[in-house]
Gaussian input, Z-matrix of N, CA and C with variables (Angstrom, degrees):
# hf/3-21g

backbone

0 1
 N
 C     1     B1
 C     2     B2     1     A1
 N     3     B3     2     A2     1     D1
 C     4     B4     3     A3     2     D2
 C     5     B5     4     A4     3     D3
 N     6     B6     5     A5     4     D4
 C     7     B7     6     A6     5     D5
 C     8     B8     7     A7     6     D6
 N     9     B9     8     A8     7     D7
 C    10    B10     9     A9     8     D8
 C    11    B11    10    A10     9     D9
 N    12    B12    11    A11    10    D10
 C    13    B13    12    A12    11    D11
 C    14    B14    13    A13    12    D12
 N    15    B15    14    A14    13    D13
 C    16    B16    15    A15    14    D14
 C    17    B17    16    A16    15    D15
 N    18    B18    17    A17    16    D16
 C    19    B19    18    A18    17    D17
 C    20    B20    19    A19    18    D18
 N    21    B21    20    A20    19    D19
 C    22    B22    21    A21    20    D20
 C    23    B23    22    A22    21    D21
 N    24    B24    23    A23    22    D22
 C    25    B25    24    A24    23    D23
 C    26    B26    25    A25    24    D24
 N    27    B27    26    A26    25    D25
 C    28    B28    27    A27    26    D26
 C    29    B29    28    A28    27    D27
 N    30    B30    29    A29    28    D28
 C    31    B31    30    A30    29    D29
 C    32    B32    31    A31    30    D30
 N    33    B33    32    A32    31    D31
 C    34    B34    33    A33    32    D32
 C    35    B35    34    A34    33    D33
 N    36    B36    35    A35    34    D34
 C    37    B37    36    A36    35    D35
 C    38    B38    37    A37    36    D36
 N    39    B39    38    A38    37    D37
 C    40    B40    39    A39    38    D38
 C    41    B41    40    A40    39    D39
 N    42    B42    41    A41    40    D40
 C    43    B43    42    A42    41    D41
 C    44    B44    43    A43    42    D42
 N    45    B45    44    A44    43    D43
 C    46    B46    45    A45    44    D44
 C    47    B47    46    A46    45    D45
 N    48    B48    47    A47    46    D46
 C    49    B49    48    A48    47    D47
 C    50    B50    49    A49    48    D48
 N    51    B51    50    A50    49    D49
 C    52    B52    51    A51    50    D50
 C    53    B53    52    A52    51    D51
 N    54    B54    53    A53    52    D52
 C    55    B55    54    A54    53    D53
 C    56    B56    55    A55    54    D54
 N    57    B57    56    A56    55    D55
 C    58    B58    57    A57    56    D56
 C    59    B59    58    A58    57    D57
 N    60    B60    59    A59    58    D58
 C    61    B61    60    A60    59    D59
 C    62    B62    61    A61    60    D60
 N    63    B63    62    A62    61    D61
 C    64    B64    63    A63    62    D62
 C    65    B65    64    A64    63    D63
 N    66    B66    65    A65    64    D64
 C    67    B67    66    A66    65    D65
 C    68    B68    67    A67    66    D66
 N    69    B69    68    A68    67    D67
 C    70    B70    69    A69    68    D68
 C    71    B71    70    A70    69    D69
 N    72    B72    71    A71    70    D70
 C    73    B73    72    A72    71    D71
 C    74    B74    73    A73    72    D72
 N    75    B75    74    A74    73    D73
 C    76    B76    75    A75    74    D74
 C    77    B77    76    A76    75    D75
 N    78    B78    77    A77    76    D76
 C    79    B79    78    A78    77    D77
 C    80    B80    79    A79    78    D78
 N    81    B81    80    A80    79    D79
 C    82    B82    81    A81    80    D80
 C    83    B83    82    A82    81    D81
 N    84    B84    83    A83    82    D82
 C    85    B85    84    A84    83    D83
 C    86    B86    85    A85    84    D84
 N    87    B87    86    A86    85    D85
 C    88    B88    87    A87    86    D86
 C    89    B89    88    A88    87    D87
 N    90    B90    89    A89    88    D88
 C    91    B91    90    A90    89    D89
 C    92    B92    91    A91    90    D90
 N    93    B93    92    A92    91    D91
 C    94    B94    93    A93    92    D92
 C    95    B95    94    A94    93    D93
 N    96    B96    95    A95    94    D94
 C    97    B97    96    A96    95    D95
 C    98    B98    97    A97    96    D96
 N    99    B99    98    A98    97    D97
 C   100   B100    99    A99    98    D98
 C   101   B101   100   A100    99    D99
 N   102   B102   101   A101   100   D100
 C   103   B103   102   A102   101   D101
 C   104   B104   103   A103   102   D102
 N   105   B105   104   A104   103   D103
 C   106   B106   105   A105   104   D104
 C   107   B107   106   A106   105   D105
 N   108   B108   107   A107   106   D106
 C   109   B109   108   A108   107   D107
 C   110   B110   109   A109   108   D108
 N   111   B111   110   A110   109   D109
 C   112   B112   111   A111   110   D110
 C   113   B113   112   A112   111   D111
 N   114   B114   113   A113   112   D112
 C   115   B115   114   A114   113   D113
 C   116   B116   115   A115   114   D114
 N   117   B117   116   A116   115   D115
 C   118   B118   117   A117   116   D116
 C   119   B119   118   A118   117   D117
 N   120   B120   119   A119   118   D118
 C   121   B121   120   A120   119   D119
 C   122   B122   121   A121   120   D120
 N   123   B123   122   A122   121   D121
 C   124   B124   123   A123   122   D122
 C   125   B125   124   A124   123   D123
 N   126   B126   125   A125   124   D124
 C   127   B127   126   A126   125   D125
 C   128   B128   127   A127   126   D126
 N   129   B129   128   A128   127   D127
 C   130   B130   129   A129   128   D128
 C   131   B131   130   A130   129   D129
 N   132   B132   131   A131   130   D130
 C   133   B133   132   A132   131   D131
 C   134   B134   133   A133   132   D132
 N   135   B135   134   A134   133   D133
 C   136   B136   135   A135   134   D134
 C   137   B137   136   A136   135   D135
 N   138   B138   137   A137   136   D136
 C   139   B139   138   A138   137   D137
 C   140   B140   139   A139   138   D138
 N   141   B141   140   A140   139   D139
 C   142   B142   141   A141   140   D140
 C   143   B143   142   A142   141   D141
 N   144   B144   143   A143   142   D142
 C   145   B145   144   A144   143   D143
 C   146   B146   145   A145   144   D144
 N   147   B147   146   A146   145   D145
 C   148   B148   147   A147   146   D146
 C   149   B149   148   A148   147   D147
 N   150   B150   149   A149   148   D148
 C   151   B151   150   A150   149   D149
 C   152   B152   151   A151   150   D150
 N   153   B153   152   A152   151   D151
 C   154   B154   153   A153   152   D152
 C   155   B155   154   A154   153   D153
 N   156   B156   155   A155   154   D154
 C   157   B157   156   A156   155   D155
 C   158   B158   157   A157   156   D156
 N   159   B159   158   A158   157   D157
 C   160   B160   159   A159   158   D158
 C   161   B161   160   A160   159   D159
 N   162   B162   161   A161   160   D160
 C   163   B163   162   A162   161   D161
 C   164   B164   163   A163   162   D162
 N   165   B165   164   A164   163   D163
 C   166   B166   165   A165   164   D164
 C   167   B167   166   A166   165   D165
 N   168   B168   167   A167   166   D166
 C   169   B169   168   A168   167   D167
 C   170   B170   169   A169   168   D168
 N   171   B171   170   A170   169   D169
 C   172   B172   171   A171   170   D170
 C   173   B173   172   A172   171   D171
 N   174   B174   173   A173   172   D172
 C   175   B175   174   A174   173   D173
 C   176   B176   175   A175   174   D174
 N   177   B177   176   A176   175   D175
 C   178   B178   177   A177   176   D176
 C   179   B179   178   A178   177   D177
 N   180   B180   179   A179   178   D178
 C   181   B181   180   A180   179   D179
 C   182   B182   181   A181   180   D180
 N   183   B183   182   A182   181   D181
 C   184   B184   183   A183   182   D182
 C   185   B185   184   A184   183   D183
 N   186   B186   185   A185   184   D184
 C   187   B187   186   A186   185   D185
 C   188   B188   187   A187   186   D186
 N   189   B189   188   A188   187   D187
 C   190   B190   189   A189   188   D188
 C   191   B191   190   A190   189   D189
 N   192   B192   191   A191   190   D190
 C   193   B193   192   A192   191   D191
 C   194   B194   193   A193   192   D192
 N   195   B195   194   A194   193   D193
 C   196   B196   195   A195   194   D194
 C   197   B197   196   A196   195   D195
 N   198   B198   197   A197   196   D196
 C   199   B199   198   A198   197   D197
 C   200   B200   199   A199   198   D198
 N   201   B201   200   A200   199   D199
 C   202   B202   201   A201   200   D200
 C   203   B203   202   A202   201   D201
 N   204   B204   203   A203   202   D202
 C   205   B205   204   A204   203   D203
 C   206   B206   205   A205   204   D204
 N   207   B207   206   A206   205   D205
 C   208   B208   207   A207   206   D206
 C   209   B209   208   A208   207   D207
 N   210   B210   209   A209   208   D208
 C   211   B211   210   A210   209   D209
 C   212   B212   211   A211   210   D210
 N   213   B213   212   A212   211   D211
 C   214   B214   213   A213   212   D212
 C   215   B215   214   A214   213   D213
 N   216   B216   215   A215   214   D214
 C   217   B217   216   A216   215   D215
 C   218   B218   217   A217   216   D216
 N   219   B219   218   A218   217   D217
 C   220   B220   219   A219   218   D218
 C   221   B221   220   A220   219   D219
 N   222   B222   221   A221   220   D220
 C   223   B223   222   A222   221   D221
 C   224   B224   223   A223   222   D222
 N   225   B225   224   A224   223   D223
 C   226   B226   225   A225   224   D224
 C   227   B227   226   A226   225   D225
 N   228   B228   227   A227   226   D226
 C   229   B229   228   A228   227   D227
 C   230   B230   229   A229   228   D228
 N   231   B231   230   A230   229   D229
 C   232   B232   231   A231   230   D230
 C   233   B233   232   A232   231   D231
 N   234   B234   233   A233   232   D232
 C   235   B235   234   A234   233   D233
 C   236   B236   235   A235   234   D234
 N   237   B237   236   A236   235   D235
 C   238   B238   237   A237   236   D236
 C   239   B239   238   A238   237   D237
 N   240   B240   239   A239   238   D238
 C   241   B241   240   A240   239   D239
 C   242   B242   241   A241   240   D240
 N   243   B243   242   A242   241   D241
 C   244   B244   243   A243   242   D242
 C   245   B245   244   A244   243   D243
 N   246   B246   245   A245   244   D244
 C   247   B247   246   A246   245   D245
 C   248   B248   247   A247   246   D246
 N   249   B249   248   A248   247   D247
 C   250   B250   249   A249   248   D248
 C   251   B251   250   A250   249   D249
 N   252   B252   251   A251   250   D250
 C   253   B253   252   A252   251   D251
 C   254   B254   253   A253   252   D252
 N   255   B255   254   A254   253   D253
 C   256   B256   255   A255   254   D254
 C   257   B257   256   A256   255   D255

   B1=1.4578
   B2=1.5215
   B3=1.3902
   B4=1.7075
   B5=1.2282
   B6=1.4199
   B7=1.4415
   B8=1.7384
   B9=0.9212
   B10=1.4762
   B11=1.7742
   B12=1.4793
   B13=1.7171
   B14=1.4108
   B15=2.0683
   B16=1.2299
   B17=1.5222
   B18=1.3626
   B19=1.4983
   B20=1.9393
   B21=1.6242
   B22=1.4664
   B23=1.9338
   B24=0.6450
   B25=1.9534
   B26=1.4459
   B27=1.6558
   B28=1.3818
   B29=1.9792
   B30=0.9157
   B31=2.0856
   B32=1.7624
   B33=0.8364
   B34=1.7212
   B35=1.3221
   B36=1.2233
   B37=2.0878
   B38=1.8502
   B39=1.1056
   B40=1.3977
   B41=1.5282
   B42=1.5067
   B43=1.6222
   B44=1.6601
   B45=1.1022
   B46=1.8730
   B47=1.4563
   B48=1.5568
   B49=1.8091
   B50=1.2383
   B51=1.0813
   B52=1.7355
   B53=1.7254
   B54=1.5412
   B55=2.0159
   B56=1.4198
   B57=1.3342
   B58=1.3912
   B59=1.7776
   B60=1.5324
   B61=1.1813
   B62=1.1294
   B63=0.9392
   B64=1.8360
   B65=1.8303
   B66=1.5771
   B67=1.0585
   B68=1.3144
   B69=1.3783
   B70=1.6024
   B71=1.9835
   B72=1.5600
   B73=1.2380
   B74=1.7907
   B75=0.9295
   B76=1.7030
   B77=1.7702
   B78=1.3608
   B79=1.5181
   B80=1.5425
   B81=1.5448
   B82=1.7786
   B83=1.8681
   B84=1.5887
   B85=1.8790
   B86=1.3943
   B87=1.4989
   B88=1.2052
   B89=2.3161
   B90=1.4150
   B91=1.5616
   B92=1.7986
   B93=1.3861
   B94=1.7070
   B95=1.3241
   B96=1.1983
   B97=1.6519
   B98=1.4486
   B99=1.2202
   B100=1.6051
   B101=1.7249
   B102=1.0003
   B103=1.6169
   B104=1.6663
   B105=1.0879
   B106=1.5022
   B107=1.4541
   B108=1.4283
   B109=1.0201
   B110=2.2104
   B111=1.2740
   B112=2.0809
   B113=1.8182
   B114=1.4954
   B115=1.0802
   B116=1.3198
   B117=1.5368
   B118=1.5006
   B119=1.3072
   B120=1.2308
   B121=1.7842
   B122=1.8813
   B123=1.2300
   B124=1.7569
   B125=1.7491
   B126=1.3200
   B127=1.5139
   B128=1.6414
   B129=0.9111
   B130=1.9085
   B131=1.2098
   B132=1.5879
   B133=1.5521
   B134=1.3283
   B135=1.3282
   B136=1.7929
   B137=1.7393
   B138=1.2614
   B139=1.6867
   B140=1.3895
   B141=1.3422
   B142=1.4235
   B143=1.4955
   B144=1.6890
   B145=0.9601
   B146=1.8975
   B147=1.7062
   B148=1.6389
   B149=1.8037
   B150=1.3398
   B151=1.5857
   B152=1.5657
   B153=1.6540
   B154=1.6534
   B155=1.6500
   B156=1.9826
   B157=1.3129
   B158=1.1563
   B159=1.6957
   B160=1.5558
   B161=1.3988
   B162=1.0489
   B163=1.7987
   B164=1.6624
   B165=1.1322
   B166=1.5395
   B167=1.6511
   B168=1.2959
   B169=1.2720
   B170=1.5205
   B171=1.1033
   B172=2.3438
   B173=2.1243
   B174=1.2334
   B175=1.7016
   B176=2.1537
   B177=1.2989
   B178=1.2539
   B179=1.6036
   B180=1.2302
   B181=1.5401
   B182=1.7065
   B183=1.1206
   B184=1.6630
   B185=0.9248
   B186=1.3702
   B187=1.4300
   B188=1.4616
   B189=1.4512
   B190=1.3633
   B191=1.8283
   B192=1.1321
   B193=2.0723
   B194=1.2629
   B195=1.3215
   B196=1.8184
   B197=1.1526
   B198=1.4704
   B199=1.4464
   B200=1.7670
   B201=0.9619
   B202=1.2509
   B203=1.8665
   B204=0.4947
   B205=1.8803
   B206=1.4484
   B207=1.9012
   B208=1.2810
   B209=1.8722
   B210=1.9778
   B211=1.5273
   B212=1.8200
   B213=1.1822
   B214=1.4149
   B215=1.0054
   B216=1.6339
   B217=1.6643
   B218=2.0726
   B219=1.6158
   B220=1.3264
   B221=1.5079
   B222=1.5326
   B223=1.3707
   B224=1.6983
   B225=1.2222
   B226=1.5436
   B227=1.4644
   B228=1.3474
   B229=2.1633
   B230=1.0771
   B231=0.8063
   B232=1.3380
   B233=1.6065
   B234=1.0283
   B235=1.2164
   B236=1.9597
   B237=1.7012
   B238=1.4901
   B239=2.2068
   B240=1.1808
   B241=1.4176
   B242=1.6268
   B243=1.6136
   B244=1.2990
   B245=1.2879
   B246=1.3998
   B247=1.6239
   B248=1.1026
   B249=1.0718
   B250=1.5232
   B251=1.4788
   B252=1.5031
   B253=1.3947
   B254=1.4828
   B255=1.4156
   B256=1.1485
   B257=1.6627
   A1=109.26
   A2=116.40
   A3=119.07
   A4=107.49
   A5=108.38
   A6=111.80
   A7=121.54
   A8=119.94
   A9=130.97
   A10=107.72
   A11=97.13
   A12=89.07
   A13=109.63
   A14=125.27
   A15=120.33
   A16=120.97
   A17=122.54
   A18=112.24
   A19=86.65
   A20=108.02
   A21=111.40
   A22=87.76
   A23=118.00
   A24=117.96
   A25=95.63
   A26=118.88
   A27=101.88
   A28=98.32
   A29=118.98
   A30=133.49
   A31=94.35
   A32=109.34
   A33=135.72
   A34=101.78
   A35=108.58
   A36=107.41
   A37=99.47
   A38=106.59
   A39=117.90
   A40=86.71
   A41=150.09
   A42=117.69
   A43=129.36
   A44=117.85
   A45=145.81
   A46=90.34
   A47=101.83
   A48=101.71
   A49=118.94
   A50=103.50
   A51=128.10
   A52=114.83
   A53=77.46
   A54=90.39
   A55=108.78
   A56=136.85
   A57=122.65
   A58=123.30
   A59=106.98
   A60=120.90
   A61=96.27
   A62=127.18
   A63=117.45
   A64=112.68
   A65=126.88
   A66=154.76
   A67=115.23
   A68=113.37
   A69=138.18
   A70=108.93
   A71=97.50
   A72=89.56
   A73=108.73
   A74=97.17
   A75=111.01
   A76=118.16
   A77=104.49
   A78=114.84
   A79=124.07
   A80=105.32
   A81=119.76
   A82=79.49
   A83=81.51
   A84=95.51
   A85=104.30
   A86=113.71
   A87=109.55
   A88=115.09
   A89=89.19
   A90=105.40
   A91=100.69
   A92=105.16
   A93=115.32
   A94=108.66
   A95=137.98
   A96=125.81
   A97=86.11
   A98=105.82
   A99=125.69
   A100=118.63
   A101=105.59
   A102=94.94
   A103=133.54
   A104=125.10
   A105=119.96
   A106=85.90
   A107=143.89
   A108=128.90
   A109=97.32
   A110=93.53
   A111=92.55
   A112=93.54
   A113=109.24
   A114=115.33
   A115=137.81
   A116=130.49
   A117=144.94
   A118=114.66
   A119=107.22
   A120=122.75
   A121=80.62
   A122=120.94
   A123=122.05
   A124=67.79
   A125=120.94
   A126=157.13
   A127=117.42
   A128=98.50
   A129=110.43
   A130=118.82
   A131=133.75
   A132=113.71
   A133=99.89
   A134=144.77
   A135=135.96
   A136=88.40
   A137=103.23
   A138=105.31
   A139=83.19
   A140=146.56
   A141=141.52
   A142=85.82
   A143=119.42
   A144=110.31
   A145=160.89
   A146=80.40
   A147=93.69
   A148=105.83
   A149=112.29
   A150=107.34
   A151=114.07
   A152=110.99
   A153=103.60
   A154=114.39
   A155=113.01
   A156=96.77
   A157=115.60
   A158=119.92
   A159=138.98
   A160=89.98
   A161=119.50
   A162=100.09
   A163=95.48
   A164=153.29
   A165=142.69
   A166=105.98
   A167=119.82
   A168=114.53
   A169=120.17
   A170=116.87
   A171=93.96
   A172=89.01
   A173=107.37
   A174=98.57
   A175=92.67
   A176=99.16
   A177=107.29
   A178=104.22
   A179=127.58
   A180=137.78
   A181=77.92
   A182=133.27
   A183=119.63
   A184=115.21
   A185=152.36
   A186=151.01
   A187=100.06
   A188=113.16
   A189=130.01
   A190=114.62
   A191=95.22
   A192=105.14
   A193=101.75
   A194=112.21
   A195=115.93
   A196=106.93
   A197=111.11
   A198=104.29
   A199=106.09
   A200=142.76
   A201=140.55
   A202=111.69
   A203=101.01
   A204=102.64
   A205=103.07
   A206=101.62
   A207=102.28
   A208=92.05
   A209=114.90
   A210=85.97
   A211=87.65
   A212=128.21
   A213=140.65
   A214=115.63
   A215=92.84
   A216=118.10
   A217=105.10
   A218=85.95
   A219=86.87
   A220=121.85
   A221=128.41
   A222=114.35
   A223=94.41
   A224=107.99
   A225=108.05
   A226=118.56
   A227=95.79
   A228=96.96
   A229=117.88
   A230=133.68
   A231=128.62
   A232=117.04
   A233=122.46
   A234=138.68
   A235=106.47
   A236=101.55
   A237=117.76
   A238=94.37
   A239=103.59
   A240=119.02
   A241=122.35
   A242=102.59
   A243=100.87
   A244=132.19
   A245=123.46
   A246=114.95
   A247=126.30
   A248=123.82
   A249=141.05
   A250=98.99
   A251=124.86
   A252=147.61
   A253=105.49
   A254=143.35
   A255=122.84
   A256=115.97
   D1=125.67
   D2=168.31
   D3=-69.84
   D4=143.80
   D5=171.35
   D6=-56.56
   D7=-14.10
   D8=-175.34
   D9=-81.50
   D10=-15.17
   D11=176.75
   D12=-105.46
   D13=-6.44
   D14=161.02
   D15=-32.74
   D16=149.79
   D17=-179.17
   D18=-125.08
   D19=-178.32
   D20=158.02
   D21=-138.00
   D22=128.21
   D23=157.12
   D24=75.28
   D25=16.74
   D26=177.29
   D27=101.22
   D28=-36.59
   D29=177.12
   D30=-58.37
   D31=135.84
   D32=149.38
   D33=-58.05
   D34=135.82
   D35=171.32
   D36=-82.50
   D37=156.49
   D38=177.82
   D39=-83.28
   D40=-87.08
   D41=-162.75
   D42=-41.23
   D43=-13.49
   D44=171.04
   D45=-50.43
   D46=-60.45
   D47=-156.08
   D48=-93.10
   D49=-22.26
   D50=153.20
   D51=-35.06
   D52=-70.73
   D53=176.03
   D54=-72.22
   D55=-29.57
   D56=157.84
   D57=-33.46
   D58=-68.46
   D59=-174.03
   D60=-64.48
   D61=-51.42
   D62=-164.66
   D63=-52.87
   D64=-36.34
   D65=131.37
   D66=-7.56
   D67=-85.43
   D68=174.69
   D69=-47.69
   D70=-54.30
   D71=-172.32
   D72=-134.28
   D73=65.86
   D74=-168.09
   D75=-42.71
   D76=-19.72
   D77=-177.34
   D78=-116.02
   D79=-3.39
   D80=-175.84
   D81=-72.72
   D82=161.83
   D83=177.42
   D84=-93.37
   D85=121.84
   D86=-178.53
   D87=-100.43
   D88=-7.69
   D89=-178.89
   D90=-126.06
   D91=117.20
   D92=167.38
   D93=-103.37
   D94=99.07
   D95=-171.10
   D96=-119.31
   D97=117.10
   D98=152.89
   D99=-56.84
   D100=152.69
   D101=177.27
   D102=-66.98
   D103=153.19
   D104=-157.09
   D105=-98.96
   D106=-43.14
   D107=-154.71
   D108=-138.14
   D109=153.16
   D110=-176.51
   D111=-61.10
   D112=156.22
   D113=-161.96
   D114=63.02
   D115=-10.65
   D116=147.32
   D117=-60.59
   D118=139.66
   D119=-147.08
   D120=-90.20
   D121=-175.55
   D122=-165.68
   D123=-128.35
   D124=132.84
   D125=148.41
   D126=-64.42
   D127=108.42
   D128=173.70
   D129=-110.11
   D130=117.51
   D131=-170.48
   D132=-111.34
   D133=178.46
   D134=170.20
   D135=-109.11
   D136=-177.19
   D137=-166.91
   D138=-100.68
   D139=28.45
   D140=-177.79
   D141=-99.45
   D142=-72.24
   D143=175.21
   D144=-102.69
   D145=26.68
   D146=149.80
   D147=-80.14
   D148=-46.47
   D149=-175.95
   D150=-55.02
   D151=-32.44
   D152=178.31
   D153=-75.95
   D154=-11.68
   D155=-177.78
   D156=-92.22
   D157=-12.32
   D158=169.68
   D159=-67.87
   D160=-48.77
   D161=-164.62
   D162=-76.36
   D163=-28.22
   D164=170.13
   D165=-61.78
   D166=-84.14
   D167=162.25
   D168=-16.80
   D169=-56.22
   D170=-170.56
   D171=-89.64
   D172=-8.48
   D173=-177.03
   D174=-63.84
   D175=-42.46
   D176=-160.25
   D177=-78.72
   D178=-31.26
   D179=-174.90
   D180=-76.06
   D181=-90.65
   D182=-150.42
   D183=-53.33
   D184=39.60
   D185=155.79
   D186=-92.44
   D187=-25.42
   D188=-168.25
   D189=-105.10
   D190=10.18
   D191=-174.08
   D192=-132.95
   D193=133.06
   D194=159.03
   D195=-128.70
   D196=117.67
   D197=164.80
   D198=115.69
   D199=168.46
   D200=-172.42
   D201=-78.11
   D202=154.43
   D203=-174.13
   D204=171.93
   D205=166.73
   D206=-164.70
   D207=-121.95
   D208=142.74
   D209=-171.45
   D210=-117.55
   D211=148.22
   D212=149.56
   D213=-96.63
   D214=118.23
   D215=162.92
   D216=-88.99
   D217=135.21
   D218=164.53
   D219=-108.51
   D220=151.82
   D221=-177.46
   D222=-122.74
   D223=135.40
   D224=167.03
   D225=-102.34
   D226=113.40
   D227=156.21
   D228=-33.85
   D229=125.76
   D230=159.21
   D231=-112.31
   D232=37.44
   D233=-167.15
   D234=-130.24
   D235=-31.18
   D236=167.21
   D237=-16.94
   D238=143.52
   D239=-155.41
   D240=-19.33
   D241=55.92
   D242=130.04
   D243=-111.55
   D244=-178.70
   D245=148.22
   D246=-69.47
   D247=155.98
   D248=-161.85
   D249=-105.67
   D250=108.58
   D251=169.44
   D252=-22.70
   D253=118.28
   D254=166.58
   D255=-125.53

C-alpha cells in the first residue's frame, strides 16, 4: 500500500496527496517563495524536490521514533507585521 492511499476518519493524509502529485508531475513548481529580503532572488522548488526533502527529513526523524506517534512541524512567517514585498 502507498502512503497516499492511508486514510484517518475516512480523509486522505495531505503527505498521500503530496506524494501523488509529486509522481504525476515531478517537475511542475510546487514551492513559489518570493524573496525574504530586497535583492533575494524569488525560490522555485518542483514537487520532485520538496518530496525528496520530506523524504530526508522523516528518513532522518525515524531513527529518532519508535512506535507510532504523531510529529509537528512548525513553519514561521516571517513576514508576521510586515508588508509583504510586492
Amino acid at each position: 500500500m502507498h502512503t497516499d492511499e492511508r486514510t484517518v476518519a475516512g480523509l486522505r493524509l495531505l503527505h498521500g496527496i503530496f506524494e501523488q502529485q509529486a509522481r504525476a508531475t515531478p517537475t511542475a513548481i510546487a514551492l513559489d517563495v518570493p524573496p525574504a529580503r530586497e535583492g533575494e532572488a524569488r525560490r522555485q522548488l518542483s514537487y520532485a524536490e520538496v518530496n525528496a526533502a520530506a523524504d530526508a527529513m522523516a528518513n532522518g526523524l525515524a531513527a529518532h521514533i519508535h512506535g507510532e506517534c504523531v510529529v509537528a512541524i512548525g513553519i514561521v512567517n516571517r513576514f508576521v507585521g510586515r508588508a509583504p514585498m510586492g
